[in-house]
N, C-alpha and C positions, 0 to 999 in steps of 0.2 A: 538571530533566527536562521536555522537553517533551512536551507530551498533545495527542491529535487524533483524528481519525475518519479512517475508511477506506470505502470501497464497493465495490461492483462493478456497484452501480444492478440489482438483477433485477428481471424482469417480473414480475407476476402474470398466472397464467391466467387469473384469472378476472373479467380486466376487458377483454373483447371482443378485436376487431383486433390487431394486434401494434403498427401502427400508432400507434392511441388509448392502446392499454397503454406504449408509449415514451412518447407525449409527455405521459401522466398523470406517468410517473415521472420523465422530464425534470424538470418542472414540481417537483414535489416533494424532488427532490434538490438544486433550486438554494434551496428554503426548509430543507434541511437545513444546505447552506451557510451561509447566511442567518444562522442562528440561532446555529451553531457560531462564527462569527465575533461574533456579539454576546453571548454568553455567555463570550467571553476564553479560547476553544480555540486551541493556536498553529499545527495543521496540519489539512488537510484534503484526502485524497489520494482518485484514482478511477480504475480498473483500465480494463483494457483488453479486448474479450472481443470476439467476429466470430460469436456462437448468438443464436438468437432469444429465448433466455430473459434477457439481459439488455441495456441500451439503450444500452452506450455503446460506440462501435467507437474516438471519435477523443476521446482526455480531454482534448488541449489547449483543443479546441472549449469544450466547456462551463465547462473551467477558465476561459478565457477572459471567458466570461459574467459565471459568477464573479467576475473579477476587477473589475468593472465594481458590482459588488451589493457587496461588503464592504470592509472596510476594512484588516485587520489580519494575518489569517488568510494563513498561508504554502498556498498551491497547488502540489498537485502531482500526480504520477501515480502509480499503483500497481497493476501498475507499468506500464512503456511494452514493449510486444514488440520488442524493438529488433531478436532476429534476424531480425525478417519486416520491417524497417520501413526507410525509408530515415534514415540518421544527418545528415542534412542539413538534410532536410525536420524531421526532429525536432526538431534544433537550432533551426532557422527558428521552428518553431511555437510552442517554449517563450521562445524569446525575443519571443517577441510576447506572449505571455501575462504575461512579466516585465516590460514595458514598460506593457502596462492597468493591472498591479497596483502599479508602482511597486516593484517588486524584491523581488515574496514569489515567485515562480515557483521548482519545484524538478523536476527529473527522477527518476526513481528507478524504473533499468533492469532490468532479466532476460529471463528466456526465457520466460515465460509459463505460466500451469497448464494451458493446452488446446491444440493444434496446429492449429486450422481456419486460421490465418491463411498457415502456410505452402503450402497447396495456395491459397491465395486469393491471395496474393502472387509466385507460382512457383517457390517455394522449397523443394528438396528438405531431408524429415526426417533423412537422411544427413549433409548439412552441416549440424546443430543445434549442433553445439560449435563447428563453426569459424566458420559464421555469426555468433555472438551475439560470438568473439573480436576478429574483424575490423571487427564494426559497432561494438564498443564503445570500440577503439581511433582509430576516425574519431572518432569524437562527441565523446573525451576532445581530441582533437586540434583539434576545432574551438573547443573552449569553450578552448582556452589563445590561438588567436591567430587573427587578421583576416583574413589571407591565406593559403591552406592550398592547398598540393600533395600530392596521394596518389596510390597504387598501390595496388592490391587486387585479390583474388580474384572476388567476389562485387559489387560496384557499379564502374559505370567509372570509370578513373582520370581528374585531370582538374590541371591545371596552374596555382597562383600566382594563386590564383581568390578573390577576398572573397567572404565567408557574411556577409549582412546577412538582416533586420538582426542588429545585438546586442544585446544583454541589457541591459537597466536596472541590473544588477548588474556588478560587473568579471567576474565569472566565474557563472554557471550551479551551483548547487548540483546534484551528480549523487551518488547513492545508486547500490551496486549492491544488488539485490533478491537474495538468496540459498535455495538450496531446503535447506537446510544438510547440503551434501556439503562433505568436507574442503576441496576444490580450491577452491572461492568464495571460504570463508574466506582461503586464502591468496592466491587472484586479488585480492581486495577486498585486504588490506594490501600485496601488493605494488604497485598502483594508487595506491595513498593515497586512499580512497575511504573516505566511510562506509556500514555494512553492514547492511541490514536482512532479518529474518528473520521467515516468519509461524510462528506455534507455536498450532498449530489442535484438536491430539489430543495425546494422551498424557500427559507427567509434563514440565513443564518443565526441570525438574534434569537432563533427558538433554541438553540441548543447552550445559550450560556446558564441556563439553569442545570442541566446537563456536567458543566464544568464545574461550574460552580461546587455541586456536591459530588466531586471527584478531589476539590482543595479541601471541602468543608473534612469528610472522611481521612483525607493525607491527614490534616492536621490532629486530629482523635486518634489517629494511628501512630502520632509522633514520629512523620517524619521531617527529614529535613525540608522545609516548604520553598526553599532557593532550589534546591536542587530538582522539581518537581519538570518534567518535561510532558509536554502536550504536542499531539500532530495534528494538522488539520487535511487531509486530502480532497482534492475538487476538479472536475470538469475543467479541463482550460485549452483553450487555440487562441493564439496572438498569427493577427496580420497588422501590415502597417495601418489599415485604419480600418474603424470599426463595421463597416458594411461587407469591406472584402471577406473580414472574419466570419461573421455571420451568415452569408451566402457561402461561402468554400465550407461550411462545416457542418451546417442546416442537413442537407441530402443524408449523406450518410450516419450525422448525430441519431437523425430522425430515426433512420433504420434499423440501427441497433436498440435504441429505446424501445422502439414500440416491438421488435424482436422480441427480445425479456418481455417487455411489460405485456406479451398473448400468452406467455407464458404465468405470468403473476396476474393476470386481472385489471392494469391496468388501462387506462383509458387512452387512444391513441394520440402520441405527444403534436401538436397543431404547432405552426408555426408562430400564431399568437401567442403562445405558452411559452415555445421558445423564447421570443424578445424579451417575453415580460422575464423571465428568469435570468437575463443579461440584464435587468435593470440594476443601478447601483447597490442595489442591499440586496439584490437575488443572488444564487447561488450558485449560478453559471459563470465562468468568469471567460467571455468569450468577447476579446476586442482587437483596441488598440491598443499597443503597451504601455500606455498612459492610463487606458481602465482597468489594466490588469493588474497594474501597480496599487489604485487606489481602491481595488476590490482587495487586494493582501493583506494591505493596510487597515482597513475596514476590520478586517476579519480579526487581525491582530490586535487591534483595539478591543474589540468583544470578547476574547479569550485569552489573549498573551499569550497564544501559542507560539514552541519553540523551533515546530518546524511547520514548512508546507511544502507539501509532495500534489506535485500535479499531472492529472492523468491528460495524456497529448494525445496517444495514437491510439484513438477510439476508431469503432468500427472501418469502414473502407476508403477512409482517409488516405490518398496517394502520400507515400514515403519520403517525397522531395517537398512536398508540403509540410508535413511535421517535421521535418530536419529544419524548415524555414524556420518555424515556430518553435521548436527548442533552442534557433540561432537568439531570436529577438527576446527569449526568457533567460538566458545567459548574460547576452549583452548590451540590453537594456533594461529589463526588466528587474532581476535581479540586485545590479550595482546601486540602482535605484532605493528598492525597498531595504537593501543593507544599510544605505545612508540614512535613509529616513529612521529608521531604530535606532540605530547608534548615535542620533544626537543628541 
């Protein structure tokens, strides 16, 4: 299974300008990369978001950077708003990214968790299903061949036309990002895609139904059922033991939660909610490296998932803290839950 990081790069308030506060965390996030890749993490993916609370609008860009700083570590996005985005220009972008990196570049599409980019791109929320259908089947189209003609609804058709450049790779590795509604999963196996899913709240064991008819459909679809790849992304901070974790991550976990959640309607997250969500079958994975282990493993056991991407630097979490905490997910964490599968 492969193990990696996720982000979504957030601001802090409380380091001046919006400005200064991007390019602190710029700055910081490509030493998160940095370290991920030399500590033997195989992915490192970065979201996409158009608010002023977080700093990255364009992932290929900094992927990019990235690809130019490490060595080993697969790049990717997480995910790319592809129904607000052009599938061309996207194509374009990851293929250059694939090309600095020598062939770790990966896509890994959806629809996004926040809607700003459609009124920024002039995209009505009415077409939100048919947009993201349409872009996704260009994009799938262009990573199969050189010269591509299409017709479509939403971007202009165009005729017998090369998409350069291309990829370092024969094909573009594309993920679909799912919010895990029935229809993805069956979208994603009828595609032959692999299918990543975040699992942020609740009881994991809700979602092997989820998986479940994501293999049921591969297999009606005739595909190769070995070959089938599954992501699992989650909430994670490792300290050496489980109290420090939960105190150093409680403050500002909290803040960003209930941030979104005034925005969604949710109810404000209490710190009772919190612990119970660290309990062994919740779906926080916030401890010791010893719970964090046997929370991957858990998980693994419920889906046979192929990868797990863990999001670290949440809200206003200090920077020499999560560099701690992607130390101790490298080298401990990690060599651990390799062993334990591979036996």
């Amino acid at each position: 299974m492969e193990l990696g990081l996720y982000t979504f790069a957030d601001i802090s308030s409380n380091k001046g300008s919006i400005a200064k506060s991007t390019n602190q965390r710029i700055t910081d996030l490509l030493e998160e990369i940095e370290l991920a890749d030399q500590i033997g993490l195989d992915v490192f993916g970065i979201g996409e978001h158009h608010r002023p609370d977080y700093a990255v609008s364009a992932p290929a860009i900094i992927l990019a950077a990235a690809a130019v700083r490490t060595k080993k570590i697969k790049l990717c996005s997480a995910v790319t708003v592809l129904s607000s985005d052009d599938p061309v220009r996207v194509f374009q972008d990851f293929a250059t990214v694939d090309q600095l990196s020598g062939g770790r570049a990966e896509i890994m599409a959806g629809r996004g968790s926040f809607i700003e980019s459609f009124p920024l791109f002039g995209h009505a929320l009415s077409d939100y299903d048919d947009l993201f259908t349409e872009k996704l089947e260009l994009l799938l189209k262009l990573n199969e061949s050189e010269v591509v003609s299409w017709r479509g609804k939403h971007r202009p058709s165009f005729d017998k036309l090369g998409i350069y450049p291309r990829p370092f790779q024969d094909k573009l590795p594309i993920w679909l990002a799912a919010g895990g509604t029935p229809a993805s999963a069956v979208r994603a196996a009828n595609l032959g895609l692999p299918l990543a899913l975040a699992i942020i709240g609740g009881m994991p064991e809700q979602f092997v139904p989820f998986f479940n008819l994501y293999r049921e459909s591969a297999q009606k679809a005739g595909l190769d059922m070995s070959s089938l790849q599954i992501g699992i992304n989650s909430h994670v901070y490792i300290a050496h033991d489980s109290d420090k974790a939960g105190d150093e991550l409680y403050p500002s976990y909290a803040k960003m939660m209930n941030r979104i959640g005034q925005e969604r309607g949710w109810s404000p997250l209490s710190r009772q909610q919190f612990e119970y969500s660290r309990t062994p079958k919740g779906a926080l994975m916030v401890g010791s490296p010893q719970e964090v282990i046997d929370k991957i493993l858990y998980e693994h056991e419920l889906f046979g998932n192929t990868r797990f991407l863990a999001q670290m630097s949440m809200g206003e979490m200090p920077h020499q803290k999560i560099m701690k905490s992607i130390e101790l997910y490298g080298d401990i964490v990690a060599p651990a839950v390799r062993k334990a599968i591979t036996k």
